[in-house]
C-alpha positions as CSV (number, residue, x, y, z in Angstrom):
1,X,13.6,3.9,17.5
2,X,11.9,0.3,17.7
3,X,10.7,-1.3,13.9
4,X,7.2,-0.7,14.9
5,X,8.0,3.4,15.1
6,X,10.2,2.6,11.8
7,X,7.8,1.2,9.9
8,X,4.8,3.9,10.9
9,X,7.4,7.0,10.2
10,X,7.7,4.5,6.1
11,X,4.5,4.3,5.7
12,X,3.9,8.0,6.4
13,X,6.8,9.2,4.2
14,X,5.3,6.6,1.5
15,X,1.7,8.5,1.6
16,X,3.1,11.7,1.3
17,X,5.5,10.9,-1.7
18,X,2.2,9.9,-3.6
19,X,1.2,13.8,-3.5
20,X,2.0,16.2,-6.1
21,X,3.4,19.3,-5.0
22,X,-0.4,20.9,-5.2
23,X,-2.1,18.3,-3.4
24,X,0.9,18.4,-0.7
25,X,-0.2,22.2,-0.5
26,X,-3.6,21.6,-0.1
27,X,-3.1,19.1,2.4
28,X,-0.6,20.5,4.8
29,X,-1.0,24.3,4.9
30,X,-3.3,24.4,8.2
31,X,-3.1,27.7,8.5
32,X,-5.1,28.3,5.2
33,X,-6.7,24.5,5.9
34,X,-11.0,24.8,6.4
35,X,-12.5,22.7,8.8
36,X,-13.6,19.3,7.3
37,X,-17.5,18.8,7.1
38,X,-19.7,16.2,8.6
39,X,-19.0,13.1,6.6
40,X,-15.9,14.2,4.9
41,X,-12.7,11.5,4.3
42,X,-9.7,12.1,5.5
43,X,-6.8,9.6,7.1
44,X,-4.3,11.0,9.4
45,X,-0.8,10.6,9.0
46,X,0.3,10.4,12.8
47,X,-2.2,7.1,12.6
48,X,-2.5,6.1,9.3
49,X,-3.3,2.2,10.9
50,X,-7.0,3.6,11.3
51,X,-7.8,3.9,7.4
52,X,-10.3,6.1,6.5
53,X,-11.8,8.4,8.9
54,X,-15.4,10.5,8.9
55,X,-15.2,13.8,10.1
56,X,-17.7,14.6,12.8
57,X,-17.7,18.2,13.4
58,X,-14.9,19.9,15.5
59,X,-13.8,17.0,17.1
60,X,-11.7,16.2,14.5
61,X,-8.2,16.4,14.4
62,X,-6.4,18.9,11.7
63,X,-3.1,18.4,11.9
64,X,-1.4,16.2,9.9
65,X,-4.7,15.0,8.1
66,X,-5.1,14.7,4.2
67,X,-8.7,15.2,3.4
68,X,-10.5,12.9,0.7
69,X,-10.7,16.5,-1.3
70,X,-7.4,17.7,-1.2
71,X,-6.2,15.2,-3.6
72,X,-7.1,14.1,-6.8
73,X,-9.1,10.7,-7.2
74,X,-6.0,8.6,-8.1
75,X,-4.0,9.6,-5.8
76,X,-7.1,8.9,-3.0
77,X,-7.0,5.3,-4.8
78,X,-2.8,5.4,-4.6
79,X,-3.0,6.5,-0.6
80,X,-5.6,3.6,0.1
81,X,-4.0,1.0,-2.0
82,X,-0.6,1.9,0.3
83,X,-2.7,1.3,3.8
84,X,-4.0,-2.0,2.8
85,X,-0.8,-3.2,1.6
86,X,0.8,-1.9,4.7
87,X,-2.4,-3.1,6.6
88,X,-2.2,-6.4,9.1
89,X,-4.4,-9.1,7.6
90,X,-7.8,-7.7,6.5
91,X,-6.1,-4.9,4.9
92,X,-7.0,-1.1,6.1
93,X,-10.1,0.2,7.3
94,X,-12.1,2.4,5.2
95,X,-14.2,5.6,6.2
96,X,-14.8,5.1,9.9
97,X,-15.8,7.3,12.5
């Protein structure tokens, strides 16, 4: 495993660690999971380097994806505030499509 793979699998481990056990429910039960909306939040965890994503209807991806409304507000702050201090220089991208 190279330090690049390292340090993506820490962050990712990081992020989850900031969920309660309800919001880790909420988040990762895909079975039970609905589709994100047009315009609804979410980063996902195999590419946390992208920041914030937009949903834009079934093209996107529901595996491994915590959704803006899964968690509570603080913790969406405490997930964010991760990425940017994880981020390269200009710190993580927010809410793109």
């Amino acid at each position: 495993m190279n330090a690049t793979t390292r340090a993506e699998m820490t962050t990712r481990d990081i992020v989850l660690m900031l969920l309660d056990d309800e919001e880790l429910a909420r988040a990762t039960t895909s079975e039970n999971k609905p589709r994100l909306l047009d315009g609804d939040e979410y980063v996902e965890l195999d590419h946390l380097d992208r920041g914030v994503r937009r949903a834009h209807g079934s093209r996107t991806p529901m595996h491994r994806v915590i959704p803006r409304w899964s968690v509570h507000p603080t913790t969406w702050e405490r997930i964010l505030s991760k990425l940017s201090s994880n981020a390269p220089r200009g710190g993580t991208k927010r809410a793109t499509p």
